[in-house]
C-alpha positions as CSV (number, residue, x, y, z in Angstrom):
1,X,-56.5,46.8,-25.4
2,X,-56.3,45.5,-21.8
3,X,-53.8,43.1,-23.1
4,X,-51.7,46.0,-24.9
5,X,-51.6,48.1,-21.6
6,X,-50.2,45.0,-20.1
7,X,-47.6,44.4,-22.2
8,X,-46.3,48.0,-21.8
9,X,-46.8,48.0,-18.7
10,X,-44.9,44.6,-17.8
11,X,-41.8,46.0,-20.3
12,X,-41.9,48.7,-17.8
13,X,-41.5,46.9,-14.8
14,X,-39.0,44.5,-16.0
15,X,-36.7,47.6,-14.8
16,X,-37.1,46.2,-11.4
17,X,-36.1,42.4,-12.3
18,X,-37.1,39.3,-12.8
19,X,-39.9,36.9,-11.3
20,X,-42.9,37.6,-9.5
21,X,-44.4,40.5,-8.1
22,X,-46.8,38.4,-6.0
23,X,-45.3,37.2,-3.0
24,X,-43.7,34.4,-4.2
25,X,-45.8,32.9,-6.9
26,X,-44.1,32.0,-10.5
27,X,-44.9,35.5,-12.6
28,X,-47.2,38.5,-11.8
29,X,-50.9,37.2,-13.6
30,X,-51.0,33.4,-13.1
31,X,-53.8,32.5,-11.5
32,X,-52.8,29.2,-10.7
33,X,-55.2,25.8,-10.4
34,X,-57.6,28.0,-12.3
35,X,-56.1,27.4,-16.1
36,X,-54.0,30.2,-16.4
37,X,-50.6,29.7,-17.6
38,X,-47.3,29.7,-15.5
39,X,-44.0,30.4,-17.1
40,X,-41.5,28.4,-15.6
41,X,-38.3,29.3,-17.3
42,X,-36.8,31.3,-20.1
43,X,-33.8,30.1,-21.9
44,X,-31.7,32.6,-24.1
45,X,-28.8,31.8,-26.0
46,X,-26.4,34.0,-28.1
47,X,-24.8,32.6,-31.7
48,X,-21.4,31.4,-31.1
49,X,-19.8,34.1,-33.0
50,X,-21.2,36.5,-30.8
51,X,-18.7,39.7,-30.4
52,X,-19.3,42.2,-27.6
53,X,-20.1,46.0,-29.2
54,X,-21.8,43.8,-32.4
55,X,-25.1,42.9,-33.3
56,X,-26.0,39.3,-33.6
57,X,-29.0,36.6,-33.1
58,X,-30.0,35.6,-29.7
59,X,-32.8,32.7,-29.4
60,X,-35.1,33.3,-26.1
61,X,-37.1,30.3,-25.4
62,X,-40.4,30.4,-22.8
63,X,-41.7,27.4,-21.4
64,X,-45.1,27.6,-19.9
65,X,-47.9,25.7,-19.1
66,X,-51.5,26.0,-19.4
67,X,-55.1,25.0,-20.4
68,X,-56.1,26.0,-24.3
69,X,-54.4,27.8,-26.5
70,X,-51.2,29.6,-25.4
71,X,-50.0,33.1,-26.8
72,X,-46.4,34.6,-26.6
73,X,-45.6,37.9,-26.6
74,X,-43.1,40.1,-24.7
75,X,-39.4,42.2,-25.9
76,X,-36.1,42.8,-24.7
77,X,-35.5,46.2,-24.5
78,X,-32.6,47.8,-26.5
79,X,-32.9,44.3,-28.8
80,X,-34.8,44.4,-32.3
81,X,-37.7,41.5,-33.1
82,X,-40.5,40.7,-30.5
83,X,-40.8,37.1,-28.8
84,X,-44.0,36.4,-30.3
85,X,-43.4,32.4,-30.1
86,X,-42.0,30.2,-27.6
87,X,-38.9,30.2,-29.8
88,X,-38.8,34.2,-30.7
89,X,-35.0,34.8,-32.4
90,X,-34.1,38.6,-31.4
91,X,-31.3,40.6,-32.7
92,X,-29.4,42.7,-29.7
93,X,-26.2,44.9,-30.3
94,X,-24.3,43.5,-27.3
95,X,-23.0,46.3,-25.3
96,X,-24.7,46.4,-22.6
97,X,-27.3,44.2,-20.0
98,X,-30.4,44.1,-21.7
99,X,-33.7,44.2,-19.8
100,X,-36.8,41.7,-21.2
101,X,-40.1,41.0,-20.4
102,X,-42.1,37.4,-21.6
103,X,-45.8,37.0,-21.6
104,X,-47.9,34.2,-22.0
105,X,-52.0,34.5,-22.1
106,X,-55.2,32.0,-22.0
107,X,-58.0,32.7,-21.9
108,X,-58.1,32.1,-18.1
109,X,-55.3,35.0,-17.5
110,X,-51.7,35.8,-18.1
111,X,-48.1,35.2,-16.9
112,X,-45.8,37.9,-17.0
113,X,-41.7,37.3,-15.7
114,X,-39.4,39.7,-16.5
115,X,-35.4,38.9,-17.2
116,X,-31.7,40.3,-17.8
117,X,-29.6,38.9,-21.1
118,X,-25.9,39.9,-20.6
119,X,-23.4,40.8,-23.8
120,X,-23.5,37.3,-26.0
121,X,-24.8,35.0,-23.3
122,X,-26.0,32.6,-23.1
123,X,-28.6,30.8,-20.1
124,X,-31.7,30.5,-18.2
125,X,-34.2,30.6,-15.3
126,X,-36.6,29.5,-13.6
127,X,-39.5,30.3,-11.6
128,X,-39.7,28.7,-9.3
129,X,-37.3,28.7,-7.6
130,X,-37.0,31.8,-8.8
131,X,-33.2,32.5,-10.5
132,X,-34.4,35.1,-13.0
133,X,-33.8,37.8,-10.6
134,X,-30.4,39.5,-10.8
């Protein structure tokens, strides 16, 4: 449950951008030397027949590290299909700048970083330094 509430809650606040909420650290929930994972970028690229105004694939990749076993999760609002992978494909319509959100747990904590996808593009960021915020 507490990880449901989470993931809401972090698709809510992706409103306000990308990257941390902590004061600099990479993410919102890392928790650092302690195990927990860190994202430290997310890639997205469109299909090369991407047309504005038409739906179409877009592949969002998170890279994170961690101890254990890491699990994906997160959306991009307006878009159909979750990231549920490090490689998640998602389906958006392209009209508009769409608004995600990537998580990755541990069982030592969570990383949560949210990011923009513009109509069919394709890019990244990082973390740290922090270039996800628009």
């Amino acid at each position: 449950m507490r990880f449901i509430v989470a993931l809401v809650l972090g698709g809510t606040l992706a409103v306000a951008g990308c990257g941390s909420d902590s004061g600099g650290a990479a993410g919102s929930g890392g928790s650092g030397g302690t195990g927990g994972p860190t994202i430290t970028m997310i890639a997205w690229e469109a299909t090369a027949d991407c047309t504005q105004g038409q739906r179409s694939d877009v592949v969002v990749t998170v890279t994170a590290t961690g101890s254990g076993s890491l699990v994906y999760s997160g959306s991009v609002g307006g878009c159909d299909n979750p990231i549920n992978a490090a490689v998640s494909t998602i389906s958006c319509p392209h009209f508009a700048l769409y608004q995600g959100t990537a998580v990755v747990t541990n069982a030592a904590g969570s990383d949560t970083v949210g990011f923009d996808i513009d109509v069919c593009e394709t890019a990244s960021c990082t973390t740290d330094p922090d270039t996800c915020t628009r």
